[in-house]
Structure formats: C-alpha cells, structure tokens
C-alpha positions in Angstrom: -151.6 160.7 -22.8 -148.6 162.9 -23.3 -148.9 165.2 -25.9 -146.4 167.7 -27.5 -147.3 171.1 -28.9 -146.0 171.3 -32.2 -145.8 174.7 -34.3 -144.3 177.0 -36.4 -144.3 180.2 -38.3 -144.8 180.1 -42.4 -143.9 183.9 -44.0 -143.2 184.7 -47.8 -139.5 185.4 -49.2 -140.4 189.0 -48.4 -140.6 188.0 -44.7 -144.4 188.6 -44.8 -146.5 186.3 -42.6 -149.1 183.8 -45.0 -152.3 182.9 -43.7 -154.6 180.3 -44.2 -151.8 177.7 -45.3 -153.0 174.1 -44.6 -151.0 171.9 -42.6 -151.8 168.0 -42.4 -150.9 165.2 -40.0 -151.5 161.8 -41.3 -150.7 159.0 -39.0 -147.7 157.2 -40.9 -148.4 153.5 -39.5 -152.0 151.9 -39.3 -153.1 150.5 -37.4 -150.8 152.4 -35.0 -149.9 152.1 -31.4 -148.2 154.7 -29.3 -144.8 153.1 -27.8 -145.3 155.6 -24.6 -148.8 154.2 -23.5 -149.3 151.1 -25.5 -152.9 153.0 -27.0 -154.3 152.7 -29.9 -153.9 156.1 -32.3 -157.4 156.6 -34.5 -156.2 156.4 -38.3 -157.6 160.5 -38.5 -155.8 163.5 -40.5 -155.4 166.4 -37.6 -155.2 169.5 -39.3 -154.1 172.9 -39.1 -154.3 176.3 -40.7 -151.6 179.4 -40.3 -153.4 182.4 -38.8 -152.8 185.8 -39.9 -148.9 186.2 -38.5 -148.1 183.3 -40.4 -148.3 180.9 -36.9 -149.7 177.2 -36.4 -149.7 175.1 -33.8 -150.9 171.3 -33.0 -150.6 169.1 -30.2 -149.8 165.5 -31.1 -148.9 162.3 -29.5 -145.7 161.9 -28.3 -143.4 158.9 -29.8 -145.8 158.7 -32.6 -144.6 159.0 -36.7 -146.7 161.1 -38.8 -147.1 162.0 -42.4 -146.5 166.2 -42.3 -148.3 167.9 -45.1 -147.8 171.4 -46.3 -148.8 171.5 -50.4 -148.0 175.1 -50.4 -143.9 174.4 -49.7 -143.8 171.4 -51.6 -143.1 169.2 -47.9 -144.6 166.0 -47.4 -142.2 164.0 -45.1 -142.6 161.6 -41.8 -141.5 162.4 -38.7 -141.5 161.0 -35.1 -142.9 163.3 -32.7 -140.3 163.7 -29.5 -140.8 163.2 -25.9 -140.7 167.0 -25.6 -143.3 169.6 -24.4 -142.8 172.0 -27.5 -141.2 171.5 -31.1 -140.6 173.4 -33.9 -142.0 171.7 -36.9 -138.9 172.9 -39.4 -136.8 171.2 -36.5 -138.6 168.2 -37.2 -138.0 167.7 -41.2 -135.2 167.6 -43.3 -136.2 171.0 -44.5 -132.8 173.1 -46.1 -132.1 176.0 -44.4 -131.8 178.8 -46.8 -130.8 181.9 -45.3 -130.4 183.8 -41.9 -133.9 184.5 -40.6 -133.1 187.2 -38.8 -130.2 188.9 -41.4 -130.3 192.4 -38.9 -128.3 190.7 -36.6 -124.3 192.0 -36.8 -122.3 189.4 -38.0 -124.5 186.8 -39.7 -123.4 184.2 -36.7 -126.0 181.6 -36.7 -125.4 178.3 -37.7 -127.5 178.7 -41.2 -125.9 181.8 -41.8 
C-alpha cells in the first residue's frame, strides 16, 4: 500500500520548538475503503507526539480522509491525504497563515508575508 509521510514542525510565538504536543488521526469515514487499493482501513486513531525540535511525522494511507487532531492549537479538521510521497501537515488544513516564518529574510517576499 502506498503511504505518504506526513509531518510538520509545531514552535511557540517565540519561535521555540514544543515538545510532546499530541497529534491524532482519526479515520473520517467508517467503515472506510482506500480508493487507491480498494482495502479496507482499520477504524484505529494513529498518533503522534512532537519531539524535542518541535518535529512530527506520520505515514498514512494515501487517498484516504482523516480527522487531524492537535488540542493544543485549537485544530480539529479533515483532510484527504495526497498521492504524494511527503506533505506538510499545515499544507493540508485550512490553517491561517499568520506571519513570515522566517522574518530574517530581506524583503518579507513570501507569499504569507
């Protein structure tokens, strides 16, 4: 089965990296079945904690919708997970953007900026 490595990085408004921060995948639809392989998908929570940079990473079925999880930001939102080998979880919600994550750079020029 094709899976897809999904991650991110969770840091405080000082930039400091949190650890420990639970994530959750519930599977949105049971019973469920995976459109890429016709399989069955086991109704089961997979779970995830941030380590002590603040990074978390999971590798889920591909083409399958899941319930994400995170209490401590207030995010509990489905989302399909893509045909891709990686993903960036933020890329994955409707998350705002606040602010420019890396606000060193000359010129502010990213897109959230």
């Amino acid at each position: 089965m094709a899976t897809c490595k999904v991650y991110g990085y969770i840091v405080d408004g000082s930039e400091l990296p949190l650890s420990g921060i639970h994530i959750q995948y519930v599977p949105a639809s049971i019973p469920a079945v995976n459109s890429s392989t016709g399989q069955a998908v086991l109704p089961r929570t997979v779970e995830a904690y941030t380590t002590s940079t603040g990074y978390f990473e999971t590798n889920l079925l591909v083409n399958t919708d899941f319930v994400v999880i995170i209490n401590s930001l207030g995010l509990k939102e489905k989302i399909r997970i893509p045909q891709t080998v990686n993903a960036n979880l933020f890329t994955l919600t409707g998350m705002y953007v606040s602010g420019d994550p890396t606000p060193s750079d000359p010129g502010g020029t990213e897109q959230n900026w």
